[in-house]
N, C-alpha and C positions, 0 to 999 in steps of 0.2 A: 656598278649597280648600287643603287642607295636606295635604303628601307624610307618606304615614308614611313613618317612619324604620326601617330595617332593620338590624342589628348587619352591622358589614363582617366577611366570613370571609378567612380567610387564603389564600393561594394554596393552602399543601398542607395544608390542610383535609380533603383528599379523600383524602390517603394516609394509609391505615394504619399505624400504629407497628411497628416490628421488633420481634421477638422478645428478639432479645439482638445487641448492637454485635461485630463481629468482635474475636477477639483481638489484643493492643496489640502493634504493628508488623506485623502482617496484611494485602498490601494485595490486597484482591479486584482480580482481573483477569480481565476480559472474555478467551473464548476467542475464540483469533483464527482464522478460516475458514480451509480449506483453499483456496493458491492453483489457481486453475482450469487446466486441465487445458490447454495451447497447442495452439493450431490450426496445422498445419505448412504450411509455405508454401513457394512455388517458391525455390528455390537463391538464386538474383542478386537477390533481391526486397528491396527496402531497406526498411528501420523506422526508425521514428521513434522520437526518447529517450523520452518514454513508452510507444509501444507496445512499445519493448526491457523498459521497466523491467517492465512490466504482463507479460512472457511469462516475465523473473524472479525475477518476485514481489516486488521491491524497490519502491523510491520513485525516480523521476527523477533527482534528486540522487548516490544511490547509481551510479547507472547512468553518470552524467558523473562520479563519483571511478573507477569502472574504466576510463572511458576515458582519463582523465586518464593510470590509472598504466601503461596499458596492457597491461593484462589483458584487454582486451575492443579488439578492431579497428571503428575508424570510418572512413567516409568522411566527407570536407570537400567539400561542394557550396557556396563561398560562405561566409555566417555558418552553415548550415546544417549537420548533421551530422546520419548516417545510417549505422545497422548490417545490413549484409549477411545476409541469414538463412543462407547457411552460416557466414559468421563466430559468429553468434549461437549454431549447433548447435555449433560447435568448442569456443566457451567453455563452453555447459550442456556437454558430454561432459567437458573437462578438470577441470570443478570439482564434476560428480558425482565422479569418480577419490579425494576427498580427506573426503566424506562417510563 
């Protein structure tokens, strides 16, 4: 008993050719969503560096260089750090001001 043999296809086999290549130095860029809309929380209520980052639309990272330069107020529980929701509205209010 002998396998028949089937020609292998390519992986993008299945996609259709474009039309025409973008112009040279062109770079398509995905639009990026609007960040969602923050749920407001009790005053003293602390967040965590991603949930700060995620309330301003940054990356985590970005959110520990403001704390760093101190643009943005942390608390120190430990190794731990933690943004105050009114700290948090102080900073969205002062850095709306420059929009």
């Amino acid at each position: 008993m002998t396998r028949e043999k089937r020609p292998l296809l390519s992986k993008m086999s299945n996609i259709a050719p474009t039309s025409a290549p973008p112009p040279r130095g062109a770079i398509p860029r995905p639009e990026r969503p609007a960040a969602p809309e923050p749920e407001m929380a009790e005053p003293g209520q602390p967040h965590t560096i991603p949930e700060t980052a995620e309330r301003l639309g940054c990356s985590p990272a970005t959110a520990r260089r403001r704390i760093a330069a101190g643009d943005l107020v942390a608390v120190r529980h430990g190794r731990i750090l933690r943004v105050l929701e009114s700290d948090l509205q102080a900073f969205i209010r002062a850095s709306r001001r420059w929009r």
